[in-house]
C-alpha positions in Angstrom: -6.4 85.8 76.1 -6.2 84.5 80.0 -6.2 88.0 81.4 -9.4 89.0 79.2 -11.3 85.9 79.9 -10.3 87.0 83.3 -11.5 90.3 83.4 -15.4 88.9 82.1 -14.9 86.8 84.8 -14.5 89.5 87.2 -17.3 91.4 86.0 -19.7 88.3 86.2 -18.7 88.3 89.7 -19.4 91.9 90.2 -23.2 91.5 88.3 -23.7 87.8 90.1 -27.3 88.5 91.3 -28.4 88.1 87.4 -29.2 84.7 86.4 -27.6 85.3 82.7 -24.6 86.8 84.5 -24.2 83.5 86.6 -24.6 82.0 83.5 -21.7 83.4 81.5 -20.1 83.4 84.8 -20.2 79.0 84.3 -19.0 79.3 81.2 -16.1 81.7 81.7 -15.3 79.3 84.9 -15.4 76.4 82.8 -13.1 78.3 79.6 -10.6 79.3 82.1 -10.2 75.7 83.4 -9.7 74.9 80.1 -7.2 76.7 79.2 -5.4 76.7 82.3 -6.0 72.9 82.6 -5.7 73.0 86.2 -8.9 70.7 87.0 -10.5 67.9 86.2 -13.8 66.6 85.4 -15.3 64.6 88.8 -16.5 61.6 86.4 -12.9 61.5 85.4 -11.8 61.2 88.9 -14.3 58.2 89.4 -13.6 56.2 86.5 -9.9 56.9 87.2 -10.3 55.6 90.8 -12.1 52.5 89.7 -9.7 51.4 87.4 -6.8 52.2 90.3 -8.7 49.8 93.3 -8.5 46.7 90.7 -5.1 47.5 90.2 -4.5 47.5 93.9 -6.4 44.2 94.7 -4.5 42.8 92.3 -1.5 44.6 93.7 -2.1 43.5 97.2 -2.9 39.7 96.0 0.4 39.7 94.0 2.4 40.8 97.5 0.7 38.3 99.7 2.4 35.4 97.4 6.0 34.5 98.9 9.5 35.7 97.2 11.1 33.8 94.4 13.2 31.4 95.9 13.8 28.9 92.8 11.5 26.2 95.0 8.0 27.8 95.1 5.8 27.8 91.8 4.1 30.7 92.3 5.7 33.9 93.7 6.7 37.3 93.7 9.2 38.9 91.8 11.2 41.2 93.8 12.0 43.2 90.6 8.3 43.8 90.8 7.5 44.7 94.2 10.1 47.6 93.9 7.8 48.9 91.0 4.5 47.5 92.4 4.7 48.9 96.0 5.8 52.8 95.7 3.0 52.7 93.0 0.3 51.7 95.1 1.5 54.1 97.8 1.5 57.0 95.9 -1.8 55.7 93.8 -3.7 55.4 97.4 -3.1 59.1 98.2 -4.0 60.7 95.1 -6.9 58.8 95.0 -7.3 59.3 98.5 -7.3 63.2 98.1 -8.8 63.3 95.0 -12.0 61.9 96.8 -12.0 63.8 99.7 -11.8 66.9 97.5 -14.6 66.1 95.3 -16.9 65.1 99.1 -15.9 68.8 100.0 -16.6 70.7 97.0 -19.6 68.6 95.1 -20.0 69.7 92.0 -16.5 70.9 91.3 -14.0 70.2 89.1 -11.2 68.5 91.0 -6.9 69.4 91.4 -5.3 68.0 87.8 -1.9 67.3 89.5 -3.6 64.6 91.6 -5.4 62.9 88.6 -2.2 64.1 86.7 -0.4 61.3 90.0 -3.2 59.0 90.0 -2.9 58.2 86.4 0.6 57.8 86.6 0.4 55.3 89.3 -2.4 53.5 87.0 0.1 53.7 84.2 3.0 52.4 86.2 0.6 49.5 87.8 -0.3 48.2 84.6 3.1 48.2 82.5 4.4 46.3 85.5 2.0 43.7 85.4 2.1 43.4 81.8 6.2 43.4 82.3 6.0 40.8 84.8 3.0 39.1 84.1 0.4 39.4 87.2 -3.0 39.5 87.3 -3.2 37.6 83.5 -1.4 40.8 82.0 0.4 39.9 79.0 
Protein backbone atom coordinates (compact mmCIF):
# COMPACT_ATOMS: atom_id res chain seq x y z
CA UNK A 1 0.00 0.00 0.00
CA UNK A 2 3.29 2.38 0.94
CA UNK A 3 4.82 1.81 -2.47
CA UNK A 4 1.47 2.81 -4.34
CA UNK A 5 0.72 5.75 -2.21
CA UNK A 6 4.26 6.38 -3.22
CA UNK A 7 4.13 6.15 -6.75
CA UNK A 8 0.92 8.98 -6.79
CA UNK A 9 3.20 10.76 -4.94
CA UNK A 10 5.75 10.69 -7.46
CA UNK A 11 3.52 11.56 -10.15
CA UNK A 12 2.07 14.59 -8.22
CA UNK A 13 5.61 15.71 -8.12
CA UNK A 14 6.09 15.20 -11.79
CA UNK A 15 2.46 17.24 -12.67
CA UNK A 16 3.25 19.95 -9.59
CA UNK A 17 2.61 23.11 -11.71
CA UNK A 18 -1.42 22.09 -11.39
CA UNK A 19 -3.05 23.44 -8.45
CA UNK A 20 -5.28 20.03 -8.04
CA UNK A 21 -2.01 18.13 -8.51
CA UNK A 22 -0.46 20.06 -5.48
CA UNK A 23 -3.48 19.30 -3.99
CA UNK A 24 -3.56 15.57 -4.01
CA UNK A 25 0.09 16.00 -3.68
CA UNK A 26 -0.89 17.40 0.33
CA UNK A 27 -2.88 14.78 0.85
CA UNK A 28 -0.70 11.97 -0.37
CA UNK A 29 2.13 13.81 1.89
CA UNK A 30 -0.10 13.89 4.65
CA UNK A 31 -1.35 9.75 4.09
CA UNK A 32 2.16 8.82 3.85
CA UNK A 33 3.02 10.45 7.21
CA UNK A 34 0.39 8.64 8.51
CA UNK A 35 1.07 5.60 7.78
CA UNK A 36 4.66 5.78 8.24
CA UNK A 37 4.13 7.79 11.50
CA UNK A 38 7.42 9.41 11.18
CA UNK A 39 6.11 13.15 12.02
CA UNK A 40 4.29 14.97 14.01
CA UNK A 41 1.81 17.56 14.08
CA UNK A 42 3.66 21.23 15.05
CA UNK A 43 0.67 22.02 17.57
CA UNK A 44 1.57 18.75 19.14
CA UNK A 45 5.09 19.85 19.45
CA UNK A 46 3.91 23.13 21.24
CA UNK A 47 1.58 21.82 23.71
CA UNK A 48 4.09 19.02 24.35
CA UNK A 49 6.85 21.73 25.02
CA UNK A 50 4.59 23.63 27.35
CA UNK A 51 3.66 21.05 29.46
CA UNK A 52 7.75 19.93 29.56
CA UNK A 53 9.01 23.87 30.74
CA UNK A 54 6.59 23.52 33.93
CA UNK A 55 7.98 20.39 34.54
CA UNK A 56 11.41 21.81 34.37
CA UNK A 57 10.74 24.90 36.70
CA UNK A 58 9.53 22.64 38.87
CA UNK A 59 12.44 20.38 38.24
CA UNK A 60 14.98 23.05 38.66
CA UNK A 61 13.02 24.49 41.99
CA UNK A 62 13.04 20.85 43.44
CA UNK A 63 17.18 20.73 42.82
CA UNK A 64 17.88 24.08 44.35
CA UNK A 65 16.49 22.66 47.79
CA UNK A 66 19.50 21.00 49.93
CA UNK A 67 19.96 16.99 50.25
CA UNK A 68 18.12 14.96 52.85
CA UNK A 69 20.20 14.97 55.71
CA UNK A 70 17.57 13.90 58.54
CA UNK A 71 17.91 17.74 59.98
CA UNK A 72 16.44 19.96 57.14
CA UNK A 73 12.50 19.98 56.65
CA UNK A 74 12.41 20.50 53.30
CA UNK A 75 14.80 18.79 50.76
CA UNK A 76 15.74 16.79 48.02
CA UNK A 77 15.60 13.22 47.67
CA UNK A 78 18.56 11.83 46.15
CA UNK A 79 16.47 8.86 44.81
CA UNK A 80 14.85 11.65 42.87
CA UNK A 81 17.49 13.68 41.44
CA UNK A 82 18.85 10.48 39.82
CA UNK A 83 15.40 10.27 38.01
CA UNK A 84 14.75 14.03 37.88
CA UNK A 85 18.09 15.28 36.40
CA UNK A 86 18.88 12.82 33.15
CA UNK A 87 15.13 13.59 32.49
CA UNK A 88 15.39 17.14 32.18
CA UNK A 89 18.66 16.74 30.19
CA UNK A 90 17.32 14.69 27.65
CA UNK A 91 13.71 16.61 27.85
CA UNK A 92 15.75 20.06 27.05
CA UNK A 93 17.24 18.63 23.83
CA UNK A 94 14.31 17.13 22.30
CA UNK A 95 12.48 20.05 22.99
CA UNK A 96 15.29 22.00 22.02
CA UNK A 97 15.50 20.37 18.54
CA UNK A 98 12.06 19.89 18.16
CA UNK A 99 11.84 23.87 18.01
CA UNK A 100 14.49 24.62 16.05
CA UNK A 101 13.09 22.21 13.46
CA UNK A 102 9.74 23.54 13.28
CA UNK A 103 11.68 27.63 13.01
CA UNK A 104 13.37 25.91 9.93
CA UNK A 105 10.73 24.30 8.15
CA UNK A 106 7.29 26.41 9.20
CA UNK A 107 4.59 24.72 8.32
CA UNK A 108 5.92 21.15 8.58
CA UNK A 109 5.27 18.36 10.33
CA UNK A 110 8.09 17.78 12.79
CA UNK A 111 10.71 14.35 13.55
CA UNK A 112 8.31 11.72 15.77
CA UNK A 113 11.41 10.28 17.48
CA UNK A 114 12.03 13.71 19.19
CA UNK A 115 8.37 14.11 20.35
CA UNK A 116 8.54 10.24 20.66
CA UNK A 117 11.91 11.55 23.57
CA UNK A 118 10.19 14.50 24.62
CA UNK A 119 7.18 12.78 25.81
CA UNK A 120 9.12 10.28 27.51
CA UNK A 121 11.02 12.74 29.47
CA UNK A 122 7.35 14.43 30.29
CA UNK A 123 6.27 10.92 31.29
CA UNK A 124 9.31 10.23 33.45
CA UNK A 125 9.09 13.96 35.03
CA UNK A 126 5.73 13.49 36.15
CA UNK A 127 5.69 9.77 37.68
CA UNK A 128 8.72 11.00 39.67
CA UNK A 129 7.00 13.74 41.18
CA UNK A 130 3.98 11.95 41.79
CA UNK A 131 6.51 8.98 43.29
CA UNK A 132 8.22 11.41 45.35
CA UNK A 133 5.87 13.99 45.89
CA UNK A 134 7.27 17.45 44.33
CA UNK A 135 5.54 20.16 42.96
CA UNK A 136 2.01 19.03 44.97
CA UNK A 137 2.01 15.67 42.85
CA UNK A 138 0.36 13.07 44.69
Amino acid sequence: MLKRILMVASLALTLGGCAQWQAIEQKVSTVVSAVSGSTVNPQAVLVASNIFDGLEVTATNYLRLAKCNGTTPVCRDPSATKVIIPAVRSGRVARNNLQQFLKDHPGELGPRGLYDALQASIATLQAAYAKYQIGGAS
